[in-house]
C-alpha positions as CSV (number, residue, x, y, z in Angstrom):
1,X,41.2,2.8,52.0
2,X,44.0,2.4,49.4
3,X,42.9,1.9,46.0
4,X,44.5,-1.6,45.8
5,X,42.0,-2.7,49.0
6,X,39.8,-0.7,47.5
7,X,40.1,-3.4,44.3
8,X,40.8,-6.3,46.2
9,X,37.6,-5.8,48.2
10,X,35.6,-5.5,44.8
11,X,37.5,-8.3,43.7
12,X,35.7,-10.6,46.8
13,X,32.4,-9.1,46.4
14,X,32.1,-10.1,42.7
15,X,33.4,-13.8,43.1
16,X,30.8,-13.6,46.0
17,X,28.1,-11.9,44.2
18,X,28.5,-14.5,41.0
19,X,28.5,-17.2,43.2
20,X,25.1,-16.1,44.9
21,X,23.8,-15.7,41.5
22,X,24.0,-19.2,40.6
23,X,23.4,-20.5,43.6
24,X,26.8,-21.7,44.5
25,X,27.9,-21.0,47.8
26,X,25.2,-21.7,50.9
27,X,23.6,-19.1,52.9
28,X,25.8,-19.0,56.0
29,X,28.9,-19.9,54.0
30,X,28.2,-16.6,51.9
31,X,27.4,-14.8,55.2
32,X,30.8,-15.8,57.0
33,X,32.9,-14.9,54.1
34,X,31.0,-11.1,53.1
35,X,31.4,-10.8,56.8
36,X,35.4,-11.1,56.1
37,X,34.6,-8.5,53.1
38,X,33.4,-5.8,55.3
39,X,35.6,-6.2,58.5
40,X,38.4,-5.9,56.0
41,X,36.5,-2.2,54.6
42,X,35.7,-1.5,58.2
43,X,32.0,-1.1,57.7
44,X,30.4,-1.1,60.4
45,X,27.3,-1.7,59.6
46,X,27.1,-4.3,57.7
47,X,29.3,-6.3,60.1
48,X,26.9,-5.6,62.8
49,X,24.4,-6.9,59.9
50,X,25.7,-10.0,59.6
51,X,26.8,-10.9,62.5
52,X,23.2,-10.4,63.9
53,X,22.3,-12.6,60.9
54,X,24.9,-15.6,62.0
55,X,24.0,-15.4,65.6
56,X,20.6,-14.4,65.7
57,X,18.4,-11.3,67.0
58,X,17.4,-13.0,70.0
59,X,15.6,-10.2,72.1
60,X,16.8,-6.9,70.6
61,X,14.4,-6.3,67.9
62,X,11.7,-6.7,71.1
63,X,11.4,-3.1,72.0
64,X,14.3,-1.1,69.9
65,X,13.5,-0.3,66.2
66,X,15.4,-2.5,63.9
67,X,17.2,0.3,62.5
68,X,19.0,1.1,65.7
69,X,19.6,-2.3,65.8
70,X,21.2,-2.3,63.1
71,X,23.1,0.9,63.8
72,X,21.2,2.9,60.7
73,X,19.3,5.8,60.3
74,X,15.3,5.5,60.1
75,X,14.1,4.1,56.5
76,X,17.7,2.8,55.8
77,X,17.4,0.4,52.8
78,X,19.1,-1.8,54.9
79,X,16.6,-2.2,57.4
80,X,13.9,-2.2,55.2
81,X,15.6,-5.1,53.8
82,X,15.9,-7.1,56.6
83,X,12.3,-6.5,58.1
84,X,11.1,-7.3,54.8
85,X,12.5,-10.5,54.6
86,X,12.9,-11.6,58.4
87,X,9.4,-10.6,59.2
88,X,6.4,-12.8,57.9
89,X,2.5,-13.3,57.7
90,X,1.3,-15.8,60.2
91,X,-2.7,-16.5,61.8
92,X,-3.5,-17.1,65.5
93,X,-6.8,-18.3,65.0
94,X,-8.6,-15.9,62.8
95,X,-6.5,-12.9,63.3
96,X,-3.7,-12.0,61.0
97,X,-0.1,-10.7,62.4
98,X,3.2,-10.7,61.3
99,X,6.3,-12.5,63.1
100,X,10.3,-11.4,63.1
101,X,12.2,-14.6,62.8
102,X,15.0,-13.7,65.3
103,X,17.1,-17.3,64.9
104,X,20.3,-17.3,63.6
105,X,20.8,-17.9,59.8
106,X,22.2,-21.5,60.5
107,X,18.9,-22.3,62.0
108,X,16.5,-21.0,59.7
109,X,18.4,-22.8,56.7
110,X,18.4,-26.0,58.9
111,X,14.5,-24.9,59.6
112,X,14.1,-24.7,56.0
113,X,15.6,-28.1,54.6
114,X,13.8,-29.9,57.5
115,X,10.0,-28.7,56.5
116,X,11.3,-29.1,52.8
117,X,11.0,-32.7,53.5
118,X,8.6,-33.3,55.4
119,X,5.8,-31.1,52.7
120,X,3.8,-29.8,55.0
121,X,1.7,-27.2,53.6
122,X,1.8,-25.2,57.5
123,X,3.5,-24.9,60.2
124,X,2.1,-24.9,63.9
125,X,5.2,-22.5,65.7
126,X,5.2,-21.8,69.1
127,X,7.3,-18.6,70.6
128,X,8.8,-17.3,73.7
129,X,6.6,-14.2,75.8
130,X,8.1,-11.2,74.4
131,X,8.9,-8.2,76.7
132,X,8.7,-5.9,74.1
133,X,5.0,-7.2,71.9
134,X,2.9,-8.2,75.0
135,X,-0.1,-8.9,72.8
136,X,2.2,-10.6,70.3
137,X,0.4,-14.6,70.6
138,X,2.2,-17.3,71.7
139,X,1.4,-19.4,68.9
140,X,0.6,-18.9,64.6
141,X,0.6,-21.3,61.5
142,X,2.8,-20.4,58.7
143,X,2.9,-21.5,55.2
144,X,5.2,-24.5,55.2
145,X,8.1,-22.7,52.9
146,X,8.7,-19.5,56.1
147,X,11.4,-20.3,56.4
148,X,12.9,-20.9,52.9
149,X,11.6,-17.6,52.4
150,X,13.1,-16.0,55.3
151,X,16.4,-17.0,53.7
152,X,15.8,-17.4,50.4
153,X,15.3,-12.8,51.4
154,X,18.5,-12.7,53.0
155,X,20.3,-14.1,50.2
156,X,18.9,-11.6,48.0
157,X,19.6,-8.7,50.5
158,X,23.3,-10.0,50.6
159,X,23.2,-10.0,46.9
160,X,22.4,-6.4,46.9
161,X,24.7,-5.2,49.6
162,X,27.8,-6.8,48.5
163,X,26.8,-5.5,44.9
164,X,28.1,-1.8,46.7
165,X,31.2,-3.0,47.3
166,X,31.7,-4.0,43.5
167,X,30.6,-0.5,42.6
């Protein structure tokens, strides 16, 4: 990488980092253009990373670690990142378990600003059988703000990655 793409690269992660710090640009807006970021770098990674984020984990996180989904070595911040803030607490019943949100980023913000208003204190979610977590239930309630948490982690995640590119 020339030093001048080199700059101009840290150039677009700062206006992007500043703007995630004051909460002016939207989740998937901020996702689409650190995706341009690293395609331009060539990092791999992270554009598998967000590109998983913008169109969702559907069933690969069912029976393949996260990391390898993600393309990065075991205990990769990364990863640790995005389980962190993708999986969460729920309760079938009595029993505790957690739950990896697998929909796209567009669809937990949507998710988010619908339960906002509606100030329910749980949610009731259903999910598809998973190949993968057999024993995983069908069913779990979730505090009403899951999904502003969920994103409300990958914005913070983002914040952090994109902070290596200004570096």
């Amino acid at each position: 990488m020339t030093p001048e793409l080199r700059q101009l690269l840290s150039d677009r992660a700062r206006s992007l980092q500043l703007r995630l710090n004051h909460g002016r640009v939207d989740p998937v807006t901020a996702a689409t253009e650190a995706l341009r970021v690293y395609t331009d770098a060539e990092d791999a990674v992270r554009v598998r990373w967000l590109s998983l984020e913008l169109h969702g984990y559907s069933d690969r996180v069912d029976s393949t670690p996260l990391n390898v989904v993600l393309g990065v070595p075991p205990g990769d911040r990364l990863a640790a990142h995005v389980a962190a803030y993708r999986t969460q607490r729920g309760r079938a019943g009595s029993i505790e378990f957690r739950h990896f949100f697998v929909e796209s980023l567009q669809d937990l913000v949507s998710a988010s600003a619908r339960v906002a208003t509606s100030g329910g204190a749980s949610l009731e979610l259903e999910f598809a059988p998973t190949t993968g977590a057999p024993m995983h239930p069908r069913a779990g309630t979730f505090d009403g703000d899951v999904f502003g948490r969920v994103v409300a982690g990958f914005v913070a995640a983002l914040h952090l990655q994109v902070g290596e590119l200004v570096k």
